[in-house]
Every structure is written in structure tokens, then in C-alpha cells.
C-alpha positions as CSV (number, residue, x, y, z in Angstrom):
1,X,10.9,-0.7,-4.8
2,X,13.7,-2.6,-6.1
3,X,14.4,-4.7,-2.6
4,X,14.0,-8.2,-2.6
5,X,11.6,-11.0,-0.6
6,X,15.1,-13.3,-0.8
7,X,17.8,-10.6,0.9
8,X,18.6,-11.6,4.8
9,X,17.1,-8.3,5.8
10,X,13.8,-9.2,4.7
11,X,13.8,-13.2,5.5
12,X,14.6,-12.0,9.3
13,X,11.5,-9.7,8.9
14,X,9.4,-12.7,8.1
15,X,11.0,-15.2,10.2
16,X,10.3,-13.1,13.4
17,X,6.6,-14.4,13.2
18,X,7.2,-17.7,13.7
19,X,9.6,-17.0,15.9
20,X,6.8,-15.5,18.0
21,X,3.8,-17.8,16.7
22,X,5.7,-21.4,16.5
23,X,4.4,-23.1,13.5
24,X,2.7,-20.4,11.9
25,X,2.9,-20.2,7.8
26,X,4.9,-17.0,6.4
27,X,5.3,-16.3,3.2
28,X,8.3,-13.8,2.2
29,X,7.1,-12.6,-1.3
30,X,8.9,-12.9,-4.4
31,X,7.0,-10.7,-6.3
32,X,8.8,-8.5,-9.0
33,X,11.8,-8.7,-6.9
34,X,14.9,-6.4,-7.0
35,X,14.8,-4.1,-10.1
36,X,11.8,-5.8,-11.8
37,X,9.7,-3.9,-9.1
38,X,11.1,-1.1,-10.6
39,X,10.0,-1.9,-13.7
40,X,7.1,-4.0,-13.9
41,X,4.0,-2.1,-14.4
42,X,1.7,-2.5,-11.3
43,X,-0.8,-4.4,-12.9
44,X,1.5,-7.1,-13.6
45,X,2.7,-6.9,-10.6
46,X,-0.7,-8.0,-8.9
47,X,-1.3,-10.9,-11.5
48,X,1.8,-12.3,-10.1
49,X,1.4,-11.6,-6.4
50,X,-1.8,-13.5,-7.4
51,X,-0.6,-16.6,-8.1
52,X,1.8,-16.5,-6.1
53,X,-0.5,-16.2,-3.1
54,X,-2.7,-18.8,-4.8
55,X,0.2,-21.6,-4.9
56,X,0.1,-22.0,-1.4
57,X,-2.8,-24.0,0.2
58,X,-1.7,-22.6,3.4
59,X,-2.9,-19.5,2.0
60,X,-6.1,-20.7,0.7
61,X,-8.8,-19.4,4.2
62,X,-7.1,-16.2,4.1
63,X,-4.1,-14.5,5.3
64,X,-2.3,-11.7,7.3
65,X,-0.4,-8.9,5.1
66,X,2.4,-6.6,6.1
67,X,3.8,-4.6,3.4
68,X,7.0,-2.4,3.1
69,X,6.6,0.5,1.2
70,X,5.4,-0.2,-2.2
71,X,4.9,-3.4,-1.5
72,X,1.4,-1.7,0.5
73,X,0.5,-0.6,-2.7
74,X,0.6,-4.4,-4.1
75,X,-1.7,-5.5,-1.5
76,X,-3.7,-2.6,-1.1
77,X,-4.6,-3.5,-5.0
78,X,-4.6,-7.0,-4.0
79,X,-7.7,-6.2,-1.6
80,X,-9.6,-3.9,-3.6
81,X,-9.5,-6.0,-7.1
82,X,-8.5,-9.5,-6.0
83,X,-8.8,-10.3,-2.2
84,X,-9.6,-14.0,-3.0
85,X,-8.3,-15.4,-0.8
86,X,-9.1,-12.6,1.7
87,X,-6.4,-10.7,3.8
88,X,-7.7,-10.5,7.2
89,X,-4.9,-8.2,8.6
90,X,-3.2,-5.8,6.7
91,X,-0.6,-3.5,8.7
92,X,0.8,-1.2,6.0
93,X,4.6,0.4,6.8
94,X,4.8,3.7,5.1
95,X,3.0,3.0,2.1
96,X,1.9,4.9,-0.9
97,X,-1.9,4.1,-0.1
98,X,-3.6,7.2,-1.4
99,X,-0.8,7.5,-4.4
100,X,2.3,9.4,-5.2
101,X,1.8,13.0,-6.1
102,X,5.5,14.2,-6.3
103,X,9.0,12.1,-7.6
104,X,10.8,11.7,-4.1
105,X,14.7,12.7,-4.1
106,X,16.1,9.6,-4.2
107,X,18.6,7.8,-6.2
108,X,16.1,5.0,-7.2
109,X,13.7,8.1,-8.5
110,X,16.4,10.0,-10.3
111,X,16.8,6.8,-12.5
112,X,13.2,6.7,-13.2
113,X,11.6,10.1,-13.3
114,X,13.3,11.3,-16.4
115,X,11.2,8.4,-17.8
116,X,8.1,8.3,-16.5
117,X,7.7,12.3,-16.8
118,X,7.3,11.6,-20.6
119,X,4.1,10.0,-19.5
120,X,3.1,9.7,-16.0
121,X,0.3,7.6,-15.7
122,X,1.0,5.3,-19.3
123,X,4.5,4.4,-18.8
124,X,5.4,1.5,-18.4
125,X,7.1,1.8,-14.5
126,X,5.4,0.5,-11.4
127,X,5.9,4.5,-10.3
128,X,2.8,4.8,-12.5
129,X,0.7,2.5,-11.1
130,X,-0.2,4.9,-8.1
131,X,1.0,7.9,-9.6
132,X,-1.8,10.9,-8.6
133,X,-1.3,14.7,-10.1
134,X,-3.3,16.3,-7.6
135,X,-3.9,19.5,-9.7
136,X,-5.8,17.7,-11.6
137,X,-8.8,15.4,-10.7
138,X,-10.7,14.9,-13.1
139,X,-7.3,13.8,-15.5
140,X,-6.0,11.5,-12.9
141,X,-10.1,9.8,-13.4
142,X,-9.5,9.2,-16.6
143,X,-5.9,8.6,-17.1
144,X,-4.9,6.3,-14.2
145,X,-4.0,2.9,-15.0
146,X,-4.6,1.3,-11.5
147,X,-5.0,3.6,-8.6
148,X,-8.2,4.3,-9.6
149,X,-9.6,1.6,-9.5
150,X,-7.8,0.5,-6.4
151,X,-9.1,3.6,-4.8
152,X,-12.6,3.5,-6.0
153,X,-12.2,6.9,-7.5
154,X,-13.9,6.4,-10.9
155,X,-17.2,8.4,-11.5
156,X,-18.8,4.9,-11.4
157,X,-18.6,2.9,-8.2
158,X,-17.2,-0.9,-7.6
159,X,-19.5,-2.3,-5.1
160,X,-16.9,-5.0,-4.5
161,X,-14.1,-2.8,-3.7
162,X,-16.1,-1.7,-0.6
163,X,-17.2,-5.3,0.2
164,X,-13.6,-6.2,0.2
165,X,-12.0,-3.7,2.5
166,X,-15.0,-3.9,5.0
167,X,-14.5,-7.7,5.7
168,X,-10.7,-6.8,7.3
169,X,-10.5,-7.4,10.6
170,X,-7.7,-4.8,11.0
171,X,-5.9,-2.3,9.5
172,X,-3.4,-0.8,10.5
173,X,-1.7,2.5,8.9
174,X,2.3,3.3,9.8
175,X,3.6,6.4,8.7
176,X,7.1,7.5,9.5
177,X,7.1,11.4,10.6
178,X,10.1,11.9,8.7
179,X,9.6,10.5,5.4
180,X,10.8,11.8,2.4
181,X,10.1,8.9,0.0
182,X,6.2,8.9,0.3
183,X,5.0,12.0,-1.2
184,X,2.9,13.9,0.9
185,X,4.0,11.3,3.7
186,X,0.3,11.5,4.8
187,X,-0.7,9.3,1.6
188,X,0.5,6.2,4.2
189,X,-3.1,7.3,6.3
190,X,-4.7,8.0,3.4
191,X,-4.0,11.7,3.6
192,X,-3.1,13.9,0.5
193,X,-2.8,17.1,-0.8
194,X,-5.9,18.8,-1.5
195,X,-7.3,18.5,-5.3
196,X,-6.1,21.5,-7.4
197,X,-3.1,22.1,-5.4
198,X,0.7,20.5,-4.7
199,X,3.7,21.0,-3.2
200,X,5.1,21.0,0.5
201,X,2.9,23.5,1.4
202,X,-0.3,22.4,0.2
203,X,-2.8,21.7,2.7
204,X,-3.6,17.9,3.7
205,X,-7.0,16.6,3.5
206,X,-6.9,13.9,6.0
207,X,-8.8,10.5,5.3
208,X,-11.6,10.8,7.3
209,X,-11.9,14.5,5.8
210,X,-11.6,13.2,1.9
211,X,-14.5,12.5,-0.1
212,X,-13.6,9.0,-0.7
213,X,-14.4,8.0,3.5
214,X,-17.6,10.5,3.4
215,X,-18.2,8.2,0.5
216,X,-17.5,4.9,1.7
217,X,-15.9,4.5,-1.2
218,X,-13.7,1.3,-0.4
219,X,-14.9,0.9,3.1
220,X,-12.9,3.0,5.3
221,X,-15.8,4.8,6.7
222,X,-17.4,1.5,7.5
223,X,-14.1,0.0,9.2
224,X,-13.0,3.4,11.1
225,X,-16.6,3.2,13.0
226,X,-16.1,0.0,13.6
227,X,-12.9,0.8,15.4
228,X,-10.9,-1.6,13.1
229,X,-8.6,1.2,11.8
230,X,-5.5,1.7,14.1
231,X,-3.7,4.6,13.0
232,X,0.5,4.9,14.2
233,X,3.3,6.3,13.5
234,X,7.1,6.6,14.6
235,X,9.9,9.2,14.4
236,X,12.1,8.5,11.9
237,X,12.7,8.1,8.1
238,X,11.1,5.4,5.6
239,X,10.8,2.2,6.7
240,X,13.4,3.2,9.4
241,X,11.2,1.6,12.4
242,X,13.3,-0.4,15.3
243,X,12.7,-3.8,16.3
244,X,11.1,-2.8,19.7
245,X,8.7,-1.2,17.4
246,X,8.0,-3.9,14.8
247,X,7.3,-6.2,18.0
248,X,5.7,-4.1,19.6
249,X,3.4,-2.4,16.6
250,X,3.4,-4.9,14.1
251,X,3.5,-8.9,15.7
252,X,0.6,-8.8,17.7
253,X,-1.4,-8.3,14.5
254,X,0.0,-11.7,13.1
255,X,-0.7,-14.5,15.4
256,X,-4.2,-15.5,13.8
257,X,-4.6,-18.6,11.9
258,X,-7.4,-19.3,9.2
């Protein structure tokens, strides 16, 4: 949210791979860049990390995915209502997988909040795209715009969703132990607060405990027995990892070509 696939902090990100992997094909996103991530709603957002993804030929077997944040959100989307052409890998850096149940202190927040509390799930911010009121399950069925769907949450069931998520190779789940921005933090393992209750002290139902994975609901069931989930984590803030770690964690996932 409102970073950029252009700034030099992010094109060193991407250029570490073929750094690492010489003449392997990266693709720093441009998606809703800067404040348009801000403020393009989510759906949007995936019609246009669509065809961006679909302009490149390189792209066209399938790919690896590493997203930042709320850019996890994108492609977790991406997998459950797109995924043609297919992620392979997708390493996900504290991202807001299982949704958003609280509006982080944070000076990108206070902007929007004021806003999007006037409607939480129907305004027109990408906040509301994976914006989940845990108190109140069967609303957040009915209202959500995206997450939903993205989840497989809906009383009736997207075979396809599954399909999707069970043909990754790997996924890999970061969460940092400090992190204030994704709310619970446990929503980047697909953790979250238990239904009916919120708030720091509300107890976390963790993924294999929800009744989306006793489901199967996207997969996750499916990929965990298969031993393709890899679950890690560091100590710090958001998206505050090291460079030891992002070698160390992150590369090895991103050598593959299709």
C-alpha cells in the first residue's frame, strides 16, 4: 500500500534474482502504484495485474510470485479467481491473507479509515477489498466485495478456487512477530481472530484449526499434507526482514523456469 514497483528499493528487490539466477525473467510490478494502491478498489486492481502479467510471453507457462504486504493480497486473488497463467511459487511477506479485521495505526490508515468506516466493505478503497469484521460472519458473507470470494468463504463453493491453490508447488507464509500493520498479524498464516470476537485479546484460530482448511476450501488442507506449505517467520516489524533473510528464506524459491 502506496509503494511503488518503479522506486530503487523495490527494483533491487527484484534484481537480486537474476543476480542469483543469471538470465532469469523478473517482472517488478506496476500495478496501482504509489497512491492508486490506495485507492483503487481491489478488484480493479486484479484486472490490471491481469494484463499486466498477460503482456509478457515470458510469463505465459507460469510464474514465481513474491508479494510485499498487500501486494499478497493481489496475488493471493490472482490465484484463487485468475491463476491463468498459473503461479507456481508464491512466498507471501507479511500479507493480509486471511483479511484485515482492525484499521492499523499508521499514518497511511489515518488518511483512509475516516473514509472507509462510512462503509467498510462498499467503499471504494483497496482497504475494503480484504476488509473482514470478525464479529460478524455471516455479514462479512454477504457483504464482502472480494475476500470472499478469494477465500472461498461463500455458503456456495468454487471448485476452481481449490483447483487453483492445489496445483502450487510451494507456498510459503512470512509473518513478522512484531507487526503492527497486519491485523491480527496471524492473518499472514492464515490465522485470525475467532468469529464473534475482536481485539488484541481475542483468541487466534490458526489455519489448520479454521473451518476453511477442515474444509479444503481453497486447497490448503490438500497442499499442507502434501508438505508444500512452509510456514516462517522473523523478529521484527512489517516487511522489516534483512537481506541475509530474503536470501536465505525467499531466493531459493525463485530459481525455477517454466
Amino acid at each position: 500500500m502506496g509503494d511503488s514497483g518503479t522506486n530503487p528499493g523495490m527494483k533491487s528487490i527484484c534484481a537480486t534474482v537474476p543476480n542469483k539466477y543469471p538470465g532469469q525473467f523478473v517482472l517488478c510490478s506496476t500495478t496501482a502504484d504509489g497512491t492508486k494502491s490506495i485507492f483503487t478498489p481491489m478488484d480493479k486492481q486484479l484486472e490490471e495485474f491481469t494484463t499486466e502479467i498477460r503482456s509478457h510471453p515470458e510469463l505465459a507457462k507460469g510464474f514465481d510470485a513474491v508479494g510485499l504486504s498487500q501486494g499478497n493480497y493481489l496475488i493471493e486473488a490472482y490465484i484463487s479467481l485468475v491463476n491463468d497463467p498459473p503461479v507456481k511459487n508464491f512466498v507471501s511477506i507479511c500479507g493480509p491473507l486471511e483479511g484485515e479485521a482492525s484499521c492499523p495505526e499508521n499514518i497511511a490508515f489515518d488518511l483512509i479509515c475516516p473514509i472507509w468506516k462510512l462503509d467498510p466493505y462498499g467503499a471504494n478503497l483497496a482497504f475494503s477489498g480484504y476488509w473482514k469484521n470478525t464479529k460478524d460472519q455471516a455479514g462479512f458473507k454477504t457483504k464482502s466485495k472480494l475476500l470472499a470470494d478469494v477465500l472461498n468463504a461463500r455458503d456456495t463453493k468454487n471448485a476452481t478456487v481449490a483447483e487453483n491453490w492445489k496445483n502450487l508447488e510451494n507456498l510459503v507464509l512470512i509473518e513478522a512477530e512484531k507487526d503492527t500493520m497486519i491485523v491480527p498479524k496471524e492473518s499472514a498464516q492464515f490465522g485470525m481472530w475467532k468469529w464473534g470476537t475482536s481485539g488484541k485479546d481475542a483468541p487466534i484460530v490458526p489455519m489448520n484449526q479454521s473451518e476453511g482448511y477442515q474444509g479444503d476450501w481453497m486447497g490448503l488442507k490438500t497442499l499442507d499434507e502434501a508438505g508444500k506449505i512452509h510456514m516462517s517467520s522473523f523478529d521484527g516489524e512489517h516487511i522489516r526482514f534483512t537481506s541475509e533473510y530474503w536470501d536465505s528464506t525467499v531466493l531459493p524459491y525463485l530459481g525455477d523456469t517454466w
